[in-house]
N, C-alpha and C positions, 0 to 999 in steps of 0.2 A: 504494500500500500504506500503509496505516495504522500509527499507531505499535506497538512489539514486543507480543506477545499478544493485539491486536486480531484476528479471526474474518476470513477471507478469503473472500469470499461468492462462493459459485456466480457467479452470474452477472456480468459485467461490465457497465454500463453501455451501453444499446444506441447505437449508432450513430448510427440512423434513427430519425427516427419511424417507430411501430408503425401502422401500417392495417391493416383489416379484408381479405386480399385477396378480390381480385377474380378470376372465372373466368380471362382472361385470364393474369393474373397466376400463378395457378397451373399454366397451361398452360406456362410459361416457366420451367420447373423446374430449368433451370441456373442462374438468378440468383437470387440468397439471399434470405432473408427479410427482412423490414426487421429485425428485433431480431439479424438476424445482421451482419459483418461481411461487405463485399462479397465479398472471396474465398471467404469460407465453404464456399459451394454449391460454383463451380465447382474448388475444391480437393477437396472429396467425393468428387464426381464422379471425378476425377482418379484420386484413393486406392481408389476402386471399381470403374474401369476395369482400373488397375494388380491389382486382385485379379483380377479373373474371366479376365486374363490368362493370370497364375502357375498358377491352379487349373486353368483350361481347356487350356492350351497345349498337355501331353502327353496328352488325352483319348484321340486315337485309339488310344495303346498305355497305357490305364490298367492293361491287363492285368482279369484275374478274382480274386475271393478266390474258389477253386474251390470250397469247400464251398458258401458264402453264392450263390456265381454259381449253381449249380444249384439251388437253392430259386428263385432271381429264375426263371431260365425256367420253373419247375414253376409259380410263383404266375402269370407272363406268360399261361400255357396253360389253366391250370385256375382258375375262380373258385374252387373250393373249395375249394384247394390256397392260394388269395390270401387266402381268408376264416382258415383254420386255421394260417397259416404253414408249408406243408406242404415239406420238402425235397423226396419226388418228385411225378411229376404226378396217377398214383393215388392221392395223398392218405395212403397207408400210414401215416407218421412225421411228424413235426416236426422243423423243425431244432433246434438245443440252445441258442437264445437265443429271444427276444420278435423278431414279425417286422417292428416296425413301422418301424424303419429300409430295411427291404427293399420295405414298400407302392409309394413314387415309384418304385425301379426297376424293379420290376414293373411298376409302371403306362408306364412311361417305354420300356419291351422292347415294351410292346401297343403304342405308338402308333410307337414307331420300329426296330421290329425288335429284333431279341437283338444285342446288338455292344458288346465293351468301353465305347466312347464312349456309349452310351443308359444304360448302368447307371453311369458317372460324372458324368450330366448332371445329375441331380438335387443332386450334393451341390458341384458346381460354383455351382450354383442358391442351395444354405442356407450356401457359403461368402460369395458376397456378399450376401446378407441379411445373416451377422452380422454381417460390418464394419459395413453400414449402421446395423443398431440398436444395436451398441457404439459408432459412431460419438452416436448420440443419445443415450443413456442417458448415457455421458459427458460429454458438452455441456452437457445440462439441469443436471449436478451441479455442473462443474467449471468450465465455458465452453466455447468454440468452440475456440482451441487447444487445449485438454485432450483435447477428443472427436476432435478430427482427428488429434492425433498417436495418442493410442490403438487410432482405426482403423487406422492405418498400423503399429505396432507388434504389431499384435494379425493383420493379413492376412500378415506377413511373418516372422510367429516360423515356426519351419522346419518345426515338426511338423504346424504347422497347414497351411502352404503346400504339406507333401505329402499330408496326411491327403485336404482339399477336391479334390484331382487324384486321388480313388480312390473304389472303391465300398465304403466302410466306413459301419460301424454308428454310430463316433464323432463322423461330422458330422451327423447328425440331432439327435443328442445336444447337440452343444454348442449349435448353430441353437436348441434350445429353450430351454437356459439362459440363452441370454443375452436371447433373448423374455423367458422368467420374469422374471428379472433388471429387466426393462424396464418388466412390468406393476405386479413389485415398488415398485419406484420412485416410479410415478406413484399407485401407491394411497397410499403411505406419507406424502403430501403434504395431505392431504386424510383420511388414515386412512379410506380407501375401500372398502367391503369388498367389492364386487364387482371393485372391479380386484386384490384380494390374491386371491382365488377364482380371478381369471385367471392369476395368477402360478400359483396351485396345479395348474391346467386343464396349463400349460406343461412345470409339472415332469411331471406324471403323462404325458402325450404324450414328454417326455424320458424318463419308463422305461420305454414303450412300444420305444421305440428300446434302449436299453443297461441297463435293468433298474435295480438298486439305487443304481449308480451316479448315476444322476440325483436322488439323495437327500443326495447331501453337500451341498448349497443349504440344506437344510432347516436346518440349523442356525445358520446365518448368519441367513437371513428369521427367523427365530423369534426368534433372541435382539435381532437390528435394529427387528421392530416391537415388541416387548414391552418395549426398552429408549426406541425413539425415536418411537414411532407416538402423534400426536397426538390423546389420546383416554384416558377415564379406564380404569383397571385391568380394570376388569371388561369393560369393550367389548373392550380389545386382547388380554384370554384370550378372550372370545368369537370374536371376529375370526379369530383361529388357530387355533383349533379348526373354524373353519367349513373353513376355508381348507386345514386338515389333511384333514379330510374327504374334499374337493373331489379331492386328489392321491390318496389311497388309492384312491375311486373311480378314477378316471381309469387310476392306476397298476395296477389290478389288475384291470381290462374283460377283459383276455386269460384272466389265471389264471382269473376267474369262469365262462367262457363255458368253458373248457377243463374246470373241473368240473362243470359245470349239463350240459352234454352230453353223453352217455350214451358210453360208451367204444366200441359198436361203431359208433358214429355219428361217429367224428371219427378224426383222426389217433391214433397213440398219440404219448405225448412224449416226445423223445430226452431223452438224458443221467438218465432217470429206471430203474429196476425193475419201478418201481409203477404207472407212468402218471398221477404227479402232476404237474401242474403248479406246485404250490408248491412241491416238490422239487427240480424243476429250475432254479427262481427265486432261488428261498433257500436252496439247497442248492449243486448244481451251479455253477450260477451266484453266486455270492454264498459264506457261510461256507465252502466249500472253498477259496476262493482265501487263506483266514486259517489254515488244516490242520484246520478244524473241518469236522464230518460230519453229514451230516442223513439220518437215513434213508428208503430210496429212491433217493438221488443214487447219480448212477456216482462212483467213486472217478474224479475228471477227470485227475488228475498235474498239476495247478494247484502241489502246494507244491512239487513240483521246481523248480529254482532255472533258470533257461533264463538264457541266456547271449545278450548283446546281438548277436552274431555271430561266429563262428568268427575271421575274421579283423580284427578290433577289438581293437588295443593298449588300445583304452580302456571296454574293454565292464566292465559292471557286474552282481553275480548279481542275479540279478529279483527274490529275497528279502531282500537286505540292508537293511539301515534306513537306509544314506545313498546312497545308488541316485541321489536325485535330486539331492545336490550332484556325483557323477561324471559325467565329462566325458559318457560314454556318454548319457546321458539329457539330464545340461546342457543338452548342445550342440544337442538339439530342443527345450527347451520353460525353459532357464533362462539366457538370457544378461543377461536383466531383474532376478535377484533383486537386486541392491544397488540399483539404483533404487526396484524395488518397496518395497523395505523402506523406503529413505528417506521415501518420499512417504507410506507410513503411518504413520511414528514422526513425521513432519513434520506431516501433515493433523493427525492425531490432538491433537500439543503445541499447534497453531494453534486448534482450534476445541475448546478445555481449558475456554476460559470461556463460553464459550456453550450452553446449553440442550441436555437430550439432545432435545428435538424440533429442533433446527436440522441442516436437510436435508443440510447440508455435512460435518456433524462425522458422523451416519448414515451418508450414504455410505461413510466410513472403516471404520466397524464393521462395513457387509454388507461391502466387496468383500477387511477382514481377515478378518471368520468366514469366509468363502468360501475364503478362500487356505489358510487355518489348519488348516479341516477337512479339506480336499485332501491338505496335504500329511502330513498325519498317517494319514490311511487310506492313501495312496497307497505310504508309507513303511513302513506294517507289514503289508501284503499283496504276494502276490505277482504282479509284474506281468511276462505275457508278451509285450505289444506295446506298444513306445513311444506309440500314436495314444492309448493311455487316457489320459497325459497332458495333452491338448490341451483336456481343462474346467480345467486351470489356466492357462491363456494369456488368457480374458478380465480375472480379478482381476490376473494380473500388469500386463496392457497397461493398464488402469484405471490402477491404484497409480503406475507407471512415468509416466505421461502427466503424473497429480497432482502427482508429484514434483516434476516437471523446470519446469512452469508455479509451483508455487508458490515454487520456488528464484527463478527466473527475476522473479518480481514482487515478492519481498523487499528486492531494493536499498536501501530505505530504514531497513530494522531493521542495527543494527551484527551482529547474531550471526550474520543469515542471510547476509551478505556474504560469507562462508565457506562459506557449506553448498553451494552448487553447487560451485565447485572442489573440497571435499573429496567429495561424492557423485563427482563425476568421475573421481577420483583411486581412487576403491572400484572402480567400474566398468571402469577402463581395467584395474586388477589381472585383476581376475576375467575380463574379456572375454583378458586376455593368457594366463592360467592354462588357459581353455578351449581357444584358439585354438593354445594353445603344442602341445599333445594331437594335432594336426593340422596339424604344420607346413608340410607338404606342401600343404596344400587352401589357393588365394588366395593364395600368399603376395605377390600384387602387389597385393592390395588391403587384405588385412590387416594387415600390418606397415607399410606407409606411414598406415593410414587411426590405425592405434593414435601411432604418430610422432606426428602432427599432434593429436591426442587430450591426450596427454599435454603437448604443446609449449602449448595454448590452456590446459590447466587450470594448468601453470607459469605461464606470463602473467598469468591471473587471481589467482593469490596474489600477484604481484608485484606488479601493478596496485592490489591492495585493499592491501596495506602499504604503499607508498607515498602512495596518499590520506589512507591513516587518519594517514601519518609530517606530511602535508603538511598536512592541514587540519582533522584529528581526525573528520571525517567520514565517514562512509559510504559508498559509492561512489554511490549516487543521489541524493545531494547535488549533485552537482556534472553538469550535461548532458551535458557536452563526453565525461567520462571515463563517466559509463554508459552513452553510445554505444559506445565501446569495449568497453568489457564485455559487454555485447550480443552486439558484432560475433562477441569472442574465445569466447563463451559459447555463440553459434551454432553456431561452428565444432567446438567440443568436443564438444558433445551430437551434431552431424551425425556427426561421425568417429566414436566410440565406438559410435552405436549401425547404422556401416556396415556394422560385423562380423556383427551378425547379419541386416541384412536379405542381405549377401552369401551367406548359408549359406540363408537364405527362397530369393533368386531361382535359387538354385541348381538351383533343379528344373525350370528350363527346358533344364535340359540331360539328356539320359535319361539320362545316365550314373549321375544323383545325385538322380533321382525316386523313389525309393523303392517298391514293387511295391504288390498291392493287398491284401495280405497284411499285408504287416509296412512301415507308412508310417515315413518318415523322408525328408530331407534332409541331403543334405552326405556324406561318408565318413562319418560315425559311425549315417547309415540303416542300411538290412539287408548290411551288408557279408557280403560273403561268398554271398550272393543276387542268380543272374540276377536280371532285371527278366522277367516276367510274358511268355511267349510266346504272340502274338498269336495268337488262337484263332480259324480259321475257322468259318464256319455250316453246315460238310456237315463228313462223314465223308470218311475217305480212306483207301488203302490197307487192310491186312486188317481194321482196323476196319467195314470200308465192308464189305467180302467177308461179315466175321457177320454184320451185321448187315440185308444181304438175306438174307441163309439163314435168321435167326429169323423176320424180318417172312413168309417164302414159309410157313416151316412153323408159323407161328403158330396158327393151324388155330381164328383165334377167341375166342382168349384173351385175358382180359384186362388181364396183361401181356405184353409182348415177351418178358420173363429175369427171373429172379431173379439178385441178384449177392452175392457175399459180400464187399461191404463200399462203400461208398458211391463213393470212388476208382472201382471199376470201372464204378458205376452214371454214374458224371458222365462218363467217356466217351462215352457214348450220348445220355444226357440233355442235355447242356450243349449241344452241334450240333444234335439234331433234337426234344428236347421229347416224347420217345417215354415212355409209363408202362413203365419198369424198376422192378424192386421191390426195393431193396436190404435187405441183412441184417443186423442187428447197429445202426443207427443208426451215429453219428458213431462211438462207441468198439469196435465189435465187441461189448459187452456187456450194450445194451439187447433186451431178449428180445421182441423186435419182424423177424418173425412169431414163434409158438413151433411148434415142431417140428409140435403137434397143429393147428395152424393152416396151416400151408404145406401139408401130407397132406391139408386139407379144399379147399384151393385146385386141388391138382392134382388129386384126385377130381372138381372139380367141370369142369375142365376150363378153369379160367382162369388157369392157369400150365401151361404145356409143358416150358420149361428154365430150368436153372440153373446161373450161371457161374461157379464154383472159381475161386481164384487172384489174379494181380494184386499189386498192393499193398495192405496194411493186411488188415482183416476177420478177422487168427487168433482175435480175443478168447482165453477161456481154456479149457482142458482141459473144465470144469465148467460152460462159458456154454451157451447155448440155439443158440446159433453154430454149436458146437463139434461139437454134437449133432444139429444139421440138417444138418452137410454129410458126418457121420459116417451119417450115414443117405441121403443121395444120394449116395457112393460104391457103398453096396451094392446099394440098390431104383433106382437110372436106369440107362441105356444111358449112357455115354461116348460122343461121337458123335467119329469122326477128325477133326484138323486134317487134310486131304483131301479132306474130304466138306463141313464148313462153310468152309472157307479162309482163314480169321481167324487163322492165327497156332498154337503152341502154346505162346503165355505161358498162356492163359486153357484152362480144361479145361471143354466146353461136354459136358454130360448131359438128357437126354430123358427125361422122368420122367411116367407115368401111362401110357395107352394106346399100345401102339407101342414102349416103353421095353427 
């Protein structure tokens, strides 16, 4: 390290000489590259193993997100259903988000059957991809320890270790940011514009997956290449404008194609009135989670304040604005803020004198915009599931990695000789503050690994006062004593940051996996939430009884049932991939059929019955709902539990000829 305010440059000095490799060479892809350090690779490796691990281990009981799990078999069964994001397999409705998180499972149920494990495989899949390309993206910025410890801080923060173990929306999501992220980067070196178009390509495939949310990027890239992108003014607004372009396209292939095609030609779209898909995008999805209103959108009950779980000492309301310092949310996706923050207030003072195109002091500025706009949206909407937080677990693990390396190679400046022991000394607080919320969970690992935590970062004050008493020096003045520091330095950063991979590997226990629903680890996951009961591929009992008795007297049709309300529909659907035609969409209040629509179905003789009851589907007095089953009470046959044998939760009517 150079003297105080000297610029701490990305890369270290290689090792090896660099060669050109050779086939073979490449073929040998546990052993690192010459510009890396030999451990490099097989450490990766290591950190990447250990993920696919954690992510894989409870595959077979990943469980179902029941709503998303019956669109995967509708899309499995039906291309058209695959093309439109259709929740059932006649293609009727859409589910109430973008389906593109849902395409690999889909695709993933066609080639390996319908089964918990085939619909978690995929995101098992984009878990270890992002380590690997957080692992590189950090590297290239910071070095090789930077990138390695950030992969490993970033596969084991908790929300991400259970999100990657389920079949959710939010690891498509992140898998593309941190691509983005990655294309970002390497354009930004070069002022590329076809690689920042890629970056754009990445974000827009990431709102394919999770919608607007894959747009908090945007303001970090924007203000990173406009402030650091090597390249006169006029190019770098051209440059992002192309590139802004590039995501809108990309981002809004769905909403387009949903309104260029004629409404009796496609799904209608849930969570809308109107049958928009900008509605549902920008509406539904998007400004109603702020209490704002688009019209068209169902009223979703997004600003109700949901409660981290019933039985969570430490749950937090989902609207409050400091959400994300309570333990409840902390404890998945924030045991890194004091580091985090160190290593940007540290990058940032380090690389003060150097040029805003120097790629080291940038990095600071995307992976702060990135942190910054996160937690600022994150903080003033309302959030129903912990996994939304896991797009801030890359800038954290970034930031956190930067920290600890550039503390770590300061020994020779007198001020930073402090800064690790004091970052330590933040860290151990906040990791005890979280951990204390929980004092039941670990306590064999947590409070000896914090002991030891605190005993190295004492040491270290003690050690730097006494050299500076002894020699007025620094502490990497002297060999003998920044061995020591080293050793003690090692030791503290291990322990401190045991806590939270201890609450990461936690998910190998099903006890503290988190369901596929509502992802977390550790006690502070879905407490209060069985874990996901494993869902066989047939019917059973009076389920099984109806459902010969519709398929005998189908008589043709071309659905099996109408249902009123998608719950009763995914009984059916989710085992056997049968076209049921639910009513009401996701809320009971999408007017999908309308009354004059269902009356032309069963005139034409491609619906026979309709199932009453169950859970969900009341919508309101005034819904199209309300008024369909208000009219199949009076115009159907009621047919006996007796006669179909399925039970008398469900009230099964015969409607049209025969009725």
């Amino acid at each position: 390290m150079a003297d105080a305010g000297t610029v701490t440059r990305a890369q270290p000095a290689p090792e090896r000489a660099v060669e050109a490799p050779t086939r073979a060479a490449r073929l040998r892809f546990w052993r690192s590259p010459a510009d890396q350090p030999r451990w490099a690779r097989p450490a990766l490796l290591a950190v990447a193993a250990l993920a696919a691990v954690v992510y894989g281990w409870q595959i077979r009981h990943a469980g179902y997100a029941e709503y998303y799990a019956v669109a995967v078999r509708s899309m499995s069964v039906s291309w058209r259903a695959f093309l439109f994001g259709a929740f059932d397999p006649g293609a009727t409705v859409t589910v109430d988000k973008l389906a593109g998180a849902f395409l690999p499972q889909a695709l993933s149920a066609r080639v390996f059957g319908f089964h918990p494990w085939s619909l978690a495989l995929p995101q098992v899949v984009e878990g270890v991809a992002s380590v690997l390309v957080l692992h590189r993206l950090v590297r290239r910025w910071c070095g090789a320890p930077a990138g390695l410890l950030a992969a490993a801080l970033f596969a084991l923060t908790p929300i991400v270790a259970s999100m990657f173990g389920h079949p959710m929306e939010d690891a498509a999501l992140t898998m593309c940011l941190v691509l983005a992220a990655d294309a970002f980067v390497a354009a930004l070196a070069g002022a590329r514009t076809g690689r920042l178009a890629l970056a754009g390509v990445w974000v827009g495939l990431g709102f394919q997956a999770k919608m607007l949310q894959s747009w908090l990027v945007l303001p970090a890239f924007a203000l990173t290449w406009l402030a650091c992108a090597p390249a006169s003014r006029r190019r770098r607004l051209g440059q992002v404008a192309l590139a802004g372009a590039a995501t809108v396209a990309v981002s809004l292939a769905w909403v387009l194609l949903l309104t260029v095609v004629p409404a009796g030609d496609r799904p209608y779209v849930d969570g809308t009135t109107n049958d928009s898909a900008v509605a549902m995008v920008l509406g539904y999805n998007g400004l109603a989670r702020f209490g704002a209103h688009v019209p068209g959108a169902v009223e979703s009950g997004f600003t109700t304040p949901d409660p981290a779980g019933p039985a969570d000492p430490a749950a937090s309301p989902a609207g409050s604005w400091h959400k994300l310092v309570d333990p409840g949310y902390a404890t998945q996706i924030g045991w890194l803020y004091p580091l985090a923050l160190a290593g940007l207030v540290v990058g940032l003072l380090r690389g003060r004198r150097a040029g805003w195109t120097d790629p080291f002091r940038a990095g600071f500025v995307l992976w702060g915009g990135w942190l910054a706009t996160a937690v600022v949206v994150f903080s003033g909407m309302t959030l129903t599931h912990r996994a939304y937080l896991a797009t801030l677990a890359p800038p954290l693990a970034a930031l956190a990695a930067a920290g600890v390396v550039l503390s770590w190679r300061a020994l020779r400046d007198r001020w930073a000789t402090w800064l690790l022991p004091a970052v330590l000394l933040v860290q151990l607080a906040w990791a005890a503050h979280l951990a204390g919320r929980y004092a039941g969970f670990l306590p064999w690992l947590t409070w000896p690994a914090l002991a030891t935590a605190a005993a190295a970062a004492a040491a270290l004050v003690v050690l730097a006062r006494r050299t500076r008493r002894a020699t007025g020096a620094p502490v990497g003045a002297d060999r003998r004593t920044e061995r020591s520091w080293r050793a003690l330095a090692a030791l503290g950063v291990a322990a401190v940051l045991a806590v939270p991979a201890g609450w990461g590997l936690s998910v190998l226990d099903r006890r503290y996996a988190g369901t596929a629903f509502e992802a977390g680890a550790g006690p502070s996951g879905p407490v209060g939430l069985a874990l996901d009961a494993d869902t066989t591929d047939s019917l059973t009992g009076p389920r099984r009884r109806l459902d010969d008795y519709l398929l005998a007297h189908r008589d043709g049709a071309r659905y099996v049932a109408a249902t009123s309300s998608w719950r009763t529909a995914s009984q059916f659907v989710l085992p056997t991939g049968q076209p049921f035609l639910p009513l009401g969409g996701y809320s009971g209040l999408v007017p999908q059929p309308t009354l004059a629509e269902l009356r032309a179905l069963v005139d034409a003789g491609e619906l026979r019955f309709v199932l009453l009851g169950g859970v969900g589907g009341l919508g309101t007095t005034d819904s199209e709902l309300s008024r369909i089953m208000t009219w199949v009470l009076t115009a159907c046959r009621e047919v006996p539990a007796a006669e179909h044998g399925g039970g008398d939760d469900l009230l099964v009517h015969r409607c049209g000829p025969g009725s």
